[in-house]
C-alpha positions, 0 to 999 in steps of 0.5 A: 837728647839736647841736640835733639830738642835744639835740632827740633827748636829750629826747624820749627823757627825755620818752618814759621819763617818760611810760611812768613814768606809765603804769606808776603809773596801773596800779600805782594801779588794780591797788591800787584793785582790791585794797582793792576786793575785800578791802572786797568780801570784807568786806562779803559776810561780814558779810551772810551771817554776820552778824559783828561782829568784822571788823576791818581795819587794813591786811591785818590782818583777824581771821577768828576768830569767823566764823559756826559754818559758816564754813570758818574756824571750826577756825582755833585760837588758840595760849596764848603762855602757860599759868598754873595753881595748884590742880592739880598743881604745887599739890597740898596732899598734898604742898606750896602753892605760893605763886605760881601755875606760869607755863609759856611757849607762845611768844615774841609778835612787835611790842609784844605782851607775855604777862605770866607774871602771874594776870590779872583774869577780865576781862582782854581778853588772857586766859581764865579757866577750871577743869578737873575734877580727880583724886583727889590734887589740887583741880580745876584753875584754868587761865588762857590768855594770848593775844599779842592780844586775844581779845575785840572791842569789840561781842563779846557777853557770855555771858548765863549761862544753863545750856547756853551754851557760852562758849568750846571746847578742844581737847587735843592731847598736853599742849597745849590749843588755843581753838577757838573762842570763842563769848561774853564771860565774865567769870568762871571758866568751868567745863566743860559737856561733853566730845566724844570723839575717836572713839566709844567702848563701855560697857566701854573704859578710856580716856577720849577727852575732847580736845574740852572745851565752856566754860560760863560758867553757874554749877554747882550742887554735886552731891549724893552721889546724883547723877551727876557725869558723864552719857553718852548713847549714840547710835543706833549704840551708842558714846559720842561725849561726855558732859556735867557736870551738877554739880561734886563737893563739895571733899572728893570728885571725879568720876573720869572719868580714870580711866573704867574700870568707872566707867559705871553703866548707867541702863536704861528700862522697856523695858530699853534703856540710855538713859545712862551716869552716873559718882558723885562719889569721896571723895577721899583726902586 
């Protein structure tokens, strides 16, 4: 009767032990499959998209500069900081300051660090870039700190030719959002064009510009004939966006703030407006 009771013992260890092994086989061949597909939806993407930047370490996989039609193209990146000197916390009418005003986004998790500190124009964690300014302040210089890189090891350079689009905005209330980052700049961008929220007339006061396309492209400076701002209407008669032709000299800005009786109409012989075109304005200090 004791052997029988011992004999009864290990064979029921040696059944759980065995069930314990059948469990680890298909844990094993569930992880298999899992890193299978996701080396699988890798590969995919890399052929239609032709995207370089994938990375994989882990689960961590970067889906940020995936193709133009790719559904992941709206995914922005959030500045966990926002530095800026010549706009309006350094406005010679009233004071310089000697450091540059450093205004947290938000806290980075792990190792990631967001320095409050003016960083190179090639920083890998940073973008460089100026905004047209207003009449009582010089034109905005912006740097956007990032937790991460924002820049892979084979991501392409801007080949500075004019047109090319380097990086995108978006504004939201006081925030500005990268939407996407098409080319590597290694200088301070300036804007190309802007894309309105929605359409807009002739006559509205508002200025609608919350999409704002970075170029990398060197500006030439406008001459007091030119325009500083050109809009084309569409077919259906409204606005949708404008572009920068050329920056104002330092002494002068282009007021498209304040857009309100600004737009010159530009007519053809058919008398048809092709475009809206704004001038530079003398600045008052």
């Amino acid at each position: 009767m004791k052997y029988t009771i011992l004999s009864f013992n290990v064979t029921k260890q040696y059944f759980i032990f065995m069930q314990f092994i059948e469990l680890h086989k298909i844990f094993q061949l569930f992880w298999n499959f899992k890193q299978l597909e996701k080396c699988i939806f890798l590969f995919i993407n890399f052929i239609l998209f032709n995207h370089d930047e994938i990375l994989c370490s882990g689960y961590n996989v970067s889906l940020k500069y995936y193709h133009p039609y790719s559904r992941w193209q709206r995914r922005s990146l959030t500045p966990c900081a926002w530095l800026e000197r010549g706009g309006f916390f350094n406005m010679p009418k009233y004071y310089n300051s000697l450091s540059p005003f450093a205004q947290r986004r938000h806290i980075c998790s792990g190792y990631s660090s967001c320095p409050l500190t003016w960083l190179p124009t090639n920083d890998v964690k940073s973008l460089t870039f100026k905004l047209i300014g207003t009449d009582d302040m010089r034109d905005y210089e912006f740097q956007a700190h990032f937790c991460n890189r924002i820049y892979e090891a084979r991501h392409r350079y801007c080949t500075m030719e004019e047109g090319e689009i380097a990086f995108e905005l978006r504004q939201i209330g006081t925030w500005l959002m990268v939407d996407r980052i098409n080319c590597r700049c290694l200088g301070i961008a300036d804007v190309e064009r802007y894309g309105y929220s929605k359409g807009v007339q002739f006559g509205d006061r508002v200025f609608r510009g919350n999409y704002i396309h970075m170029t990398c492209a060197t500006k030439p400076q406008c001459k007091l004939d030119d325009y500083c701002y050109i809009e084309t209407p569409s077919t259906d008669g409204y606005i949708y966006g404008g572009r920068v032709p050329c920056i104002c000299p330092k002494q002068y800005h282009c007021p498209i703030y304040f857009i309100r009786d600004k737009r010159i109409p530009q007519i053809n012989d058919d008398g048809r407006v092709i475009s809206y075109g704004i001038k530079c304005k003398r600045r008052n200090y």
